[in-house]
Each structure stands twice: as structure tokens, then as C-alpha cells.
N, C-alpha and C positions, 0 to 999 in steps of 0.2 A: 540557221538563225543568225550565226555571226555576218553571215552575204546578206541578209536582209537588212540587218542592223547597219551595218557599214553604208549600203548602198543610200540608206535613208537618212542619213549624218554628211556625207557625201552630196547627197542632192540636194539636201538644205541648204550645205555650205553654200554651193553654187551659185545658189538661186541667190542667197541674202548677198553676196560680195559678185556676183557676175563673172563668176570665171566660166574659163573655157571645158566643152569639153575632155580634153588632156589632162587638165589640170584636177578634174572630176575625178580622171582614172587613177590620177596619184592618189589624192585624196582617201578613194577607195580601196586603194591597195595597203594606203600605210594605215586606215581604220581596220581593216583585216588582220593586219599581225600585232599588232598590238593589242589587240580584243581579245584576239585569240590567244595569245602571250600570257596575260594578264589571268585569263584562266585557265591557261595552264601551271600557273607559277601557283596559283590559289588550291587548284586541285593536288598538286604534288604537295607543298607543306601541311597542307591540311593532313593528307594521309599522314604524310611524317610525323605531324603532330600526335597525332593518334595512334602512330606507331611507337612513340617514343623515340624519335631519332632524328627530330627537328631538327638542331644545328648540324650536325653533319651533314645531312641534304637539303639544311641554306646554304652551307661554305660550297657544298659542289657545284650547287646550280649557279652562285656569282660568278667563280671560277668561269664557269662552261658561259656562264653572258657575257662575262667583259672578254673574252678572246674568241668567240663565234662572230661579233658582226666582223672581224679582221681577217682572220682565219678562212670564214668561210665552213663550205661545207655542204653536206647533200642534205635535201629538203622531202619530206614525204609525201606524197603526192594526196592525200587526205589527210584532212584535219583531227579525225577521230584515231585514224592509226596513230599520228605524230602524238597525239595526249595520251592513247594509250603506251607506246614505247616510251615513252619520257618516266611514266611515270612507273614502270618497271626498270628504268635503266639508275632515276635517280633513287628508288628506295631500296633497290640491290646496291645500291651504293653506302646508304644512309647504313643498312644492315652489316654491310662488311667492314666496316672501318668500326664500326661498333664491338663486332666479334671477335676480328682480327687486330693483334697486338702487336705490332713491331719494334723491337727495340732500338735506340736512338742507331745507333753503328747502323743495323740491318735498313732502318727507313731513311736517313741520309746517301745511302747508298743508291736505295730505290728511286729517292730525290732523284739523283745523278742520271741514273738508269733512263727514268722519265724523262728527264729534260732532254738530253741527250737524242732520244727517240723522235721528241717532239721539234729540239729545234732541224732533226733530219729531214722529217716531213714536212715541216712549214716551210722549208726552201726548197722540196720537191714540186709539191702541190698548193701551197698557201698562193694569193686567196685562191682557195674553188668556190667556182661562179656556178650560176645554174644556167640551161637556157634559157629561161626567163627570165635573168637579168644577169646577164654576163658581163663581165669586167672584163674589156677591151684594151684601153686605154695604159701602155708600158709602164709608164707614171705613175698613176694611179694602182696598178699589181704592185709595185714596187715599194709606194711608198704602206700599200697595206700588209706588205709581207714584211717591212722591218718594225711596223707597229707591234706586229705579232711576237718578230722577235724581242722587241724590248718588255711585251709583256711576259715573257714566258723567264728571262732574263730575271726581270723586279719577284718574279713568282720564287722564282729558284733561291734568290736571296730572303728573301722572306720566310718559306717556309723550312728552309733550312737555320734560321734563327729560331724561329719557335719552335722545331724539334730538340736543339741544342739548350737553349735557356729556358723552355717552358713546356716541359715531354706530360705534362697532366692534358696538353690538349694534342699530342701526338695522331690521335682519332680524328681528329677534325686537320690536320694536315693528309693524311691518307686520306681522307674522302677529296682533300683538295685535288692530290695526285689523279686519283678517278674521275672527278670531274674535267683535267687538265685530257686525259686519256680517251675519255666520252666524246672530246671536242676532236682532239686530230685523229682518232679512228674514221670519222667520217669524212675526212680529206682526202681517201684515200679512191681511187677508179673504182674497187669492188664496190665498195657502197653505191656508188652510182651506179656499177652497172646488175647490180641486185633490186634495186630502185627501178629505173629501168625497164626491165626483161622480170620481174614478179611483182609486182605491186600495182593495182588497178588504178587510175587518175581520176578517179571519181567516186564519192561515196553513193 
């Protein structure tokens, strides 16, 4: 439904402005992820919502949005798999930062722990491209890989202040941690080549 919808939003465009084919294909392609985005973002809070565990699996999925387009990262090869592990990876999320209590000492540390990890890999593997749209361009890796690290940087100051001065939302920094986690795990070659070599490219 999302390829049909996209494709016919796409050939509208075309048609009313005269663009070119090429131009048709972008078109189609950034209508697909964001449609699809959009309902995934809608079907994950919703459960949250119903779960009771709303904001902690908002903080993580902003988290995992603003350093995923920089970062990078592997892509599931179907739509419906990618909505269904999303939305297992963010409500296992929403639930453990809920359950699990860390005191200010033990999750500044994990702060550290995490950053630490994360700015490793984002200078290992940051950005990972897909082959269907790889980032070529030395410049361009370059300048997405220290975006990355300033984000992770401004992350690390931040929620190492709201642990320190404001430990009543101590839950909602650990889910940030996990969402920070969720993103550079997928940086990593296994994911890709698990992606790969078991997952089929078409629903």
C-alpha cells in the first residue's frame, strides 16, 4: 500500500511540475520512507501509549531519529519486518527503563560506559551506507561522522545533567541510553551480514 501510495503522489507530482523521470524516482523513494516512518512512529507510541510507557519510548525513538540519518546504519529488507522489530526493540525499551532503576553513581557511569562504546564505533563504522545508497564521497563520510560525534557529545552532557540535577526522570535518560544503543548496534558488519545471508528482500 505504501508503493502504491508513494508511486501515485510521485506521478502526480510529475505530471503537474514536469519533471523528469529521475526526479520521479527521488520523489518515490523519499514518499516511501517517510509514509512509512510516519507509521511506524504512530504504531510504536500508540502501543506505548497503551502500554503505559509513552515517554520513555518517545525519548528513545528521538534519540535513535536525530543520530540514525548521521550515523547510518543497516536497513531491513521488508517493510513489515522493519515495523515489526521496531516495535519490539522500542517497547523492550519503554519496559526496561520502567522496571530497571539505576542509581545516579551506577547510571552516570553507564552514561560513560555508553558514550564511550558509541563514540568507538561511530569512528569505526559511522556513516554505514547501504548499497542502495552508499556514501562515496570522503567529504561527505567525514563530515557525517563528526556530526555524529557532536551528537553523541551534546547527548552525553545532557543527560548526564538530568541524571545529576533531576534523577525523578533518571527512566527516561536510560531509555535514552537504549535508544543511543539500538542506533550503533546496527553499525556494526554482523547486522549487515545477518541482513544479508537470512532475511528475504521481499515481502
Amino acid at each position: 500500500m505504501i508503493k502504491q501510495v508513494s508511486d501515485s503522489m510521485a506521478r502526480y507530482i510529475r505530471k503537474t511540475l514536469n519533471l523528469s523521470e529521475r526526479r520521479e524516482a527521488y520523489l518515490r523513494y523519499g514518499f516511501q520512507v517517510i509514509i512509512g516512518l510516519l507509521i511506524e512512529i504512530i504504531a510504536i507510541l500508540g502501543s506505548a501509549y497503551f502500554l503505559g510507557i509513552f515517554w520513555p519510548v518517545m525519548i528513545a525513538l528521538i534519540t535513535f531519529l536525530i543520530l540514525r540519518p548521521y550515523a547510518g546504519g543497516v536497513h531491513l529488507p521488508r517493510y513489515s519486518l522493519c515495523l515489526i522489530v521496531s516495535l519490539i526493540v522500542f517497547l523492550a525499551i519503554g519496559l526496561i527503563s520502567i522496571y530497571i532503576t539505576l542509581a545516579t553513581p551506577s547510571l552516570i557511569i553507564w552514561l560513560i560506559i555508553i558514550t564511550t562504546f558509541s563514540l568507538f564505533m561511530v569512528n569505526k563504522y559511522a556513516p554505514a551506507d547501504t548499497e542502495v545508497h552508499p556514501i562515496k564521497e570522503p567529504d561527505r563520510r567525514q563530515k557525517l561522522k563528526n556530526v555524529s560525534f557532536k551528537i553523541l557529545t551534546i547527548w552525553f552532557v545532557i543527560a548526564s545533567l538530568v541524571t545529576i540535577y533531576f534523577d525523578q526522570y533518571s527512566h527516561l535518560v536510560l531509555a535514552s541510553s537504549l535508544g543511543i544503543i539500538a542506533e550503533i548496534l546496527v553499525l556494526h558488519p554482523f547486522f549487515y551480514y545477518l541482513v544479508d545471508n537470512y532475511l528475504p528482500e521481499h515481502d
